[in-house]
N, C-alpha and C positions, 0 to 999 in steps of 0.2 A: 286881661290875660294873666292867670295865674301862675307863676312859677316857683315851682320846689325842686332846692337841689339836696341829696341824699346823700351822704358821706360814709361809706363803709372803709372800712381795712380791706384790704387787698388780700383774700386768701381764700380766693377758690371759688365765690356766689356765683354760680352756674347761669347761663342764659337763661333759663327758665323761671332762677330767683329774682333775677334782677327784671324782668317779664312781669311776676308776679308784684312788685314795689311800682312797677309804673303804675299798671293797673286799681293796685289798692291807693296810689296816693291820687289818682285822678276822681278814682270813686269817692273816695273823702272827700276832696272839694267840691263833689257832686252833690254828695248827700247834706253835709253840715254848712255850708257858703250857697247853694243853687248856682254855680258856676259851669259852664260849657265846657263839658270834656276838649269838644274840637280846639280848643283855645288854650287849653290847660297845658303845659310845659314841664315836665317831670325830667331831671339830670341826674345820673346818677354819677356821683366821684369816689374811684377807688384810691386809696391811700394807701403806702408801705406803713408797715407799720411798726419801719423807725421815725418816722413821719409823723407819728400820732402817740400823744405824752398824754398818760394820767398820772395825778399826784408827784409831776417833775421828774417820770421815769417812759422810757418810751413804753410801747406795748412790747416790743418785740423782747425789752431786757424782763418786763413786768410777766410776761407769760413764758418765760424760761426760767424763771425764778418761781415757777407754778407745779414745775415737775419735777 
């Protein structure tokens, strides 16, 4: 039983996107592993993103520091 969990920022990925990431990450293990979609487990975790640090700066200070 395969599981992938997915980590995005928190800002906005619509049900449709996140729809689209189940789909594409089950078909990956379908096509490259020969794994059983019905068995397949795909999570998706949203994060704030003061939550989530590049280079020891969160996102939220690193993408305001972008405008």
């Amino acid at each position: 039983m395969p599981y992938v969990n997915i980590k995005i920022t928190r800002e906005g990925a619509t049900t449709e996107q996140k729809s689209a990431l189940i789909k594409g990450a089950t078909q990956l293990l379908v096509d490259v592993l020969g794994k059983n979609p019905a068995t397949t487990v795909v999570v998706i975790d949203e994060v704030d993103t003061d939550n989530w640090g590049i280079g020891g700066e969160s996102v939220t200070k690193l993408r305001k520091a972008v405008k």
